[in-house]
C-alpha positions in Angstrom: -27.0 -15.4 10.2 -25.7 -14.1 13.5 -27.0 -10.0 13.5 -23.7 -9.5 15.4 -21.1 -10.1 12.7 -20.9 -9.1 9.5 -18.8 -10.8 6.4 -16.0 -8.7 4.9 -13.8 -9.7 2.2 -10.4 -8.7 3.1 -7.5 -8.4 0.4 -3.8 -8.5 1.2 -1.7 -6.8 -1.8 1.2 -8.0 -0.5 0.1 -11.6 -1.0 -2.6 -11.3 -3.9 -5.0 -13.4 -1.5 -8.6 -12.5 -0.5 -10.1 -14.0 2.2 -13.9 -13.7 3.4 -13.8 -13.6 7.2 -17.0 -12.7 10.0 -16.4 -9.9 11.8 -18.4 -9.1 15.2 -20.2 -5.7 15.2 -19.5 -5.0 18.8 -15.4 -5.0 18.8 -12.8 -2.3 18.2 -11.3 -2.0 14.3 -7.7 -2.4 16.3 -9.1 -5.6 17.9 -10.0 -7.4 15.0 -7.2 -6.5 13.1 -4.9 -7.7 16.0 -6.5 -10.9 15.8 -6.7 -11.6 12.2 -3.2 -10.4 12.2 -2.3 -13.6 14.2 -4.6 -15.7 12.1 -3.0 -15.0 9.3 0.4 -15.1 10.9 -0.3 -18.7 11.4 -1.9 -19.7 8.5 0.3 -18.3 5.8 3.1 -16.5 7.7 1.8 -13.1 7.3 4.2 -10.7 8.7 2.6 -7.8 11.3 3.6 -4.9 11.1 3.2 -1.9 13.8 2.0 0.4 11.1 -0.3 -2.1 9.1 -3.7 -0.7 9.0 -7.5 -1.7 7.2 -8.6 0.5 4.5 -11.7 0.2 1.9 -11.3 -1.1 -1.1 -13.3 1.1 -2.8 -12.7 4.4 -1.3 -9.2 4.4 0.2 -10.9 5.8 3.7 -8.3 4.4 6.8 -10.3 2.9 9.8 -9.9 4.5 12.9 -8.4 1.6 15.5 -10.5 3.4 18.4 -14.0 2.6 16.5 -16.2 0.2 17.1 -17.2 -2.0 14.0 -20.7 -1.2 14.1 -19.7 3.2 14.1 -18.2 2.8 10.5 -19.6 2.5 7.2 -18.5 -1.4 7.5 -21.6 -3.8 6.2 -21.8 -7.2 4.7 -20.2 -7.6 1.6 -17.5 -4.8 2.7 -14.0 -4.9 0.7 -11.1 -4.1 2.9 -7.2 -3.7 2.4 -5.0 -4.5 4.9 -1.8 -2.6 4.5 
C-alpha cells in the first residue's frame, strides 16, 4: 500500500451510504473534501453545500479545512461524517 494515503470510510447521513475512499496524507482536509464533494456529485447527485464539513464518527471532533491530513488524528480505518 502506498505510505501516502490512508483509507477512510466516510458515511453520509443524509444518504445512509458508506463509502471506503484513499485519502493522500500530504493534502489539505478542505481539498479533499472539495474533491470528493464533486465525486459524489457525479456519482450519486450529492448536493454541496458551503457549510458541509467532515467530522469523526466516533468522537464528533470537526476537522479544521486549513490542516493537512497527516496533522490530525486521521489513520487507516478512520470513520468520518460528512455533514
Amino acid at each position: 500500500m502506498d505510505k501516502n494515503k490512508i483509507l477512510i470510510e466516510l458515511y453520509l447521513p443524509e444518504y445512509e451510504r458508506e463509502y471506503d475512499i484513499f485519502i493522500p496524507i500530504n493534502k489539505r482536509i478542505g481539498t479533499i473534501k472539495s474533491i470528493i464533494e464533486k465525486s459524489l456529485e457525479e456519482m450519486i447527485g450529492y448536493e454541496i453545500k458551503d457549510d458541509s464539513n467532515f467530522y469523526s464518527k466516533d468522537t464528533g471532533k470537526e476537522y479544521d479545512f486549513q490542516l493537512l491530513v497527516k496533522d490530525t488524528d486521521l489513520k487507516n480505518a478512520s470513520k468520518i461524517i460528512l455533514v
